[in-house]
N, C-alpha and C positions, 0 to 999 in steps of 0.2 A: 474401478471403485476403490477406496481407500481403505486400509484391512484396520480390521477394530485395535492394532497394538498400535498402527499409526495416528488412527483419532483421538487414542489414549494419550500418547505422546504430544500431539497436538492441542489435546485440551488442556493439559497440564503447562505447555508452554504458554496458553492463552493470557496465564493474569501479567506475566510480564510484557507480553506481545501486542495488547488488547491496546488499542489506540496510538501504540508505538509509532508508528510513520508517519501520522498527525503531528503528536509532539515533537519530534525532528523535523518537522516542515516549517512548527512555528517557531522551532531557534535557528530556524536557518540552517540545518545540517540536511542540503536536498539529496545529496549524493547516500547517505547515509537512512533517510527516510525511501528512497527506492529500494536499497538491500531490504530493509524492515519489510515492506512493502510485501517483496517476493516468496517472504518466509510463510506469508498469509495466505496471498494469492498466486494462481500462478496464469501468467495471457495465453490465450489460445485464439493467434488472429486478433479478432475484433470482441471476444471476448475474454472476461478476466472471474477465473474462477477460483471459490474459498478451496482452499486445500483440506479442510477439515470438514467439511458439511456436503461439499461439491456442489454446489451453488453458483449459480454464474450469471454476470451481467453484461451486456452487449453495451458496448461504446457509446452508442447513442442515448441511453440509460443514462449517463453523466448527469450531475448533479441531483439524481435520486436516491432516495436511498435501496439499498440492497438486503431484500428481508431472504434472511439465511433460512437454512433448513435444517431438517433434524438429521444428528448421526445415531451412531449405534447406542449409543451412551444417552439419547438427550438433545435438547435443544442445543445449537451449538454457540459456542461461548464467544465468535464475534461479533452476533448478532450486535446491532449499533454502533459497529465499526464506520467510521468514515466511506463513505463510497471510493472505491479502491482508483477507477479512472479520474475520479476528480484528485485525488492525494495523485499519481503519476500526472496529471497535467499540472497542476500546482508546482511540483519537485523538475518538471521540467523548463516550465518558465523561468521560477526561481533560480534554478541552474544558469540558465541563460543570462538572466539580468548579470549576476555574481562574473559571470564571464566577461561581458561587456564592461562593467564596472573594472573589472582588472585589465580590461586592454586599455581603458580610458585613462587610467593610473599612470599604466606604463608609458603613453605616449604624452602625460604630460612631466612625468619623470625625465623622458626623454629631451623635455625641450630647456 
């Protein structure tokens, strides 16, 4: 379980955090929306769980939403976060296309 200085720590880091990997999913920074990503949750297996509430949702869950739980302090502050597996499958397709898109680039560079 997560000790009260670290939920402290983590609540505090919330307001800047809080939706973070969303908004770098939608400007297209996917590599950079997983780091975000990890600061919040963290995977175990098949599931992905709040580092601050310890809450956790199983893969199959996707596309639902993730009702957090309480810490020491309170309700926890990412409640209404994006569902964490849909933000990692998003950031990995995204990733993917961006990669394609760049090989396709180069091999008509090439011709």
């Amino acid at each position: 379980m997560t000790s009260k200085a670290e939920v402290r720590r983590l609540i505090k880091q919330a307001t800047e955090r809080k939706n973070m990997a969303a908004a770098l999913l939608a400007a297209g920074k996917f590599n950079d929306a997983l780091c975000a990503l990890s600061h919040v949750y963290e995977q175990d297996g098949d599931l992905m769980r709040c580092r601050c509430c310890g809450r956790a949702i199983h893969v199959s869950y996707a596309g639902e939403s993730l009702l957090h739980g309480l810490t020491d302090l309170g309700s926890c502050p990412y409640q209404g976060d994006k569902n964490p597996w849909d933000i990692l499958l998003e950031a990995a397709a995204g990733r993917r296309a961006q990669r394609r898109q760049t090989s396709s680039d180069d091999l008509e560079a090439a011709q």
